[in-house]
C-alpha positions as a LaTeX table, in Angstrom:
\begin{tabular}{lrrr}
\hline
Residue & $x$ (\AA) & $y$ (\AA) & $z$ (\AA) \\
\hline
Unk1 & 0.00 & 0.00 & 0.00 \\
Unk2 & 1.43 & 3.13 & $-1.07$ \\
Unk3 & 1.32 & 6.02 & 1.10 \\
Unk4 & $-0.43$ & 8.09 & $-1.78$ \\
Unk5 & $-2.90$ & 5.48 & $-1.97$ \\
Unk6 & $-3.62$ & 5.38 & 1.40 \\
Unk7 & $-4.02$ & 9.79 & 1.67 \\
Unk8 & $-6.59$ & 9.27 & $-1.08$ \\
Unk9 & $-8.47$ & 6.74 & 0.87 \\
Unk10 & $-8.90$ & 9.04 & 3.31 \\
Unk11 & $-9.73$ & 12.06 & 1.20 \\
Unk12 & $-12.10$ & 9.82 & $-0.56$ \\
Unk13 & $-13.95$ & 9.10 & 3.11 \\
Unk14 & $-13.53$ & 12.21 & 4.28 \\
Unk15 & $-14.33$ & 14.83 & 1.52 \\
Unk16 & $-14.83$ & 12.79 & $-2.04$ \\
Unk17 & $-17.14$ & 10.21 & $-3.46$ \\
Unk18 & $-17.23$ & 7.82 & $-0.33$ \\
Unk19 & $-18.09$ & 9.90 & 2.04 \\
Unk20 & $-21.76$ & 9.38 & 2.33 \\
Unk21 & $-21.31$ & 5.89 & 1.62 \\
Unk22 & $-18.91$ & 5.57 & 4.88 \\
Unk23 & $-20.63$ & 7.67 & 6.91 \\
Unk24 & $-23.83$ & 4.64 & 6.21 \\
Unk25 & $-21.53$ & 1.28 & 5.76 \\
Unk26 & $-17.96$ & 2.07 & 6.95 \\
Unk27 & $-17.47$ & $-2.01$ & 7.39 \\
Unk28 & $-18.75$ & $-1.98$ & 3.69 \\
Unk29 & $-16.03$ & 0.58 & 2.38 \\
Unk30 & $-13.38$ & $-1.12$ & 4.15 \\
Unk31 & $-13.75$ & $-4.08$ & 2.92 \\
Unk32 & $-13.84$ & $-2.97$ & $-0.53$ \\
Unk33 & $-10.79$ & $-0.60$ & 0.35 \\
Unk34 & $-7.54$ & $-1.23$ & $-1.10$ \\
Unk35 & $-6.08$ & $-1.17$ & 2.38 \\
Unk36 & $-3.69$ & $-3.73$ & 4.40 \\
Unk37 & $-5.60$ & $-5.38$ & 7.07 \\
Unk38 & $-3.44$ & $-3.37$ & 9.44 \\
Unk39 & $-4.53$ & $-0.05$ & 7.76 \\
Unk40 & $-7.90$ & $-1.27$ & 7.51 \\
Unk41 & $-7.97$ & $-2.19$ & 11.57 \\
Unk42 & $-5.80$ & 1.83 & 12.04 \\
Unk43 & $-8.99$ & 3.13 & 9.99 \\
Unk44 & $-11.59$ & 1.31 & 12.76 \\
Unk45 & $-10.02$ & 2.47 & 15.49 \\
Unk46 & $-8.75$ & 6.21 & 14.32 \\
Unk47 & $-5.52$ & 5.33 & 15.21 \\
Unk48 & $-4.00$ & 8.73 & 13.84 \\
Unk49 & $-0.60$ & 7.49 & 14.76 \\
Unk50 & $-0.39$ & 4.42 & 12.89 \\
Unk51 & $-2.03$ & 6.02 & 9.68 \\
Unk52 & 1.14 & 8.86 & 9.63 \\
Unk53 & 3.46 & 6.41 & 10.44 \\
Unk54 & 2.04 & 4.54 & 7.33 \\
Unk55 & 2.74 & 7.70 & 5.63 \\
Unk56 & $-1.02$ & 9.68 & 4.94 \\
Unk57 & $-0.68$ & 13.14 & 4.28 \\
Unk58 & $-0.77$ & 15.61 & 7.24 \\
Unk59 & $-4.10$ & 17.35 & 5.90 \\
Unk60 & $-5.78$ & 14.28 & 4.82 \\
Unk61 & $-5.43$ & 12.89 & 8.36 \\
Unk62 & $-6.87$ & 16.01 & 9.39 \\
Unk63 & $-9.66$ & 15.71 & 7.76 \\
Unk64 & $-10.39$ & 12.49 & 9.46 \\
Unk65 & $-9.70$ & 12.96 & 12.65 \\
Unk66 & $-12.06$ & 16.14 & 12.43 \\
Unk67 & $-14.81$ & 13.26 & 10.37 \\
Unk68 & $-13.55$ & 11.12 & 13.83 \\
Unk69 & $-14.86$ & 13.66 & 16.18 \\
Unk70 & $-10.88$ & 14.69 & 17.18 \\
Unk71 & $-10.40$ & 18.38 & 17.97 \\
Unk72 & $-6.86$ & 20.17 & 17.12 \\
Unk73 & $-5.08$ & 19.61 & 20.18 \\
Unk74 & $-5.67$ & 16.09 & 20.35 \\
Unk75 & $-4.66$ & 15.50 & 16.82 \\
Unk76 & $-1.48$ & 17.42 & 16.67 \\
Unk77 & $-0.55$ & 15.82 & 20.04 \\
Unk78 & $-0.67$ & 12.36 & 19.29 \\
Unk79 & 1.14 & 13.04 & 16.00 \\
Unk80 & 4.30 & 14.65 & 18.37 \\
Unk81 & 3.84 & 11.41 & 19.86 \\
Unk82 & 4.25 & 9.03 & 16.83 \\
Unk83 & 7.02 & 11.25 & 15.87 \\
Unk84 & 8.62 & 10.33 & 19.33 \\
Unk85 & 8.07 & 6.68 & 18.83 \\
Unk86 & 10.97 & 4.18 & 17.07 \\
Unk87 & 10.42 & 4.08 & 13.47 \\
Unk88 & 8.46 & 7.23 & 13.12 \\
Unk89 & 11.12 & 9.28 & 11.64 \\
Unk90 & 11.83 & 12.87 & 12.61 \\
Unk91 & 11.18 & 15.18 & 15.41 \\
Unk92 & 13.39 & 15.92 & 18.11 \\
Unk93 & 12.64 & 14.92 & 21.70 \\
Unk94 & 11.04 & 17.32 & 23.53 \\
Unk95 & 8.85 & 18.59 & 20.01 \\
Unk96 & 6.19 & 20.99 & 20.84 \\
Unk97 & 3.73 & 22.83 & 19.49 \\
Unk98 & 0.76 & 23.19 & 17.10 \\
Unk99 & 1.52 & 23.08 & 13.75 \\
Unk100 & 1.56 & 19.92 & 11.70 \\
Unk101 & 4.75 & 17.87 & 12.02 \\
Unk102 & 6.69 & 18.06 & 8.69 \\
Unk103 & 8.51 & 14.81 & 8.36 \\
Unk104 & 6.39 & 14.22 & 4.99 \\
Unk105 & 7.20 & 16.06 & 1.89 \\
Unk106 & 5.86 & 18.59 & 0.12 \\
Unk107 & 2.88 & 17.58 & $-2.00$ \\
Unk108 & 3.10 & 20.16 & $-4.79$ \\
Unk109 & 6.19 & 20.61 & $-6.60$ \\
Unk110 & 6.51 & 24.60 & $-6.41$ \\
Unk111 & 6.32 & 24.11 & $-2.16$ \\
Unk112 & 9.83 & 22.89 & $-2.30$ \\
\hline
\end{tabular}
């Protein structure tokens, strides 16, 4: 599963064509999701952390933990966290703060 794959997924749920349909079946538009059973499971429980470390785009996560019921505080915290933890990648110990972590890169190419 590629990571762009996966930041579409949630786009898709969050803001595109599925939404409606997950907000009435999400078992339905998991299963038909073209998700690892380990993504699928980090979808069920809004595990934030495991969907970065799988590598979904900072904004797209956003947008479901907001669909999740997750305010700002709680959603830039536990990504600090998953920064913190072995295999995340990136931030410095002691990382604080409320903007979006940027361990990802840029999306378009004139943001470089």
């Amino acid at each position: 599963m590629s990571a762009g794959a996966l930041t579409q997924f949630l786009v898709d749920i969050t803001r595109g064509h599925r939404r409606a349909d997950f907000a009435a079946d999400a078992e339905a538009v998991l299963a038909d999701a073209p998700l690892s059973a380990a993504l699928r499971e980090a979808v069920r429980r809004q595990d934030m952390a495991a969907l970065w470390q799988a590598g979904a785009h900072p904004m797209a996560l956003l947008y479901f933990a907001r669909a999740s019921g997750w305010d700002n505080e709680r959603y830039y915290a536990c990504l600090a966290q998953a920064q913190l933890t072995p295999g995340a990648g990136g931030a410095p110990a002691g990382a604080t703060g409320h903007a979006p972590p940027r361990t990802h890169p840029p999306s378009a190419p004139h943001a470089r």
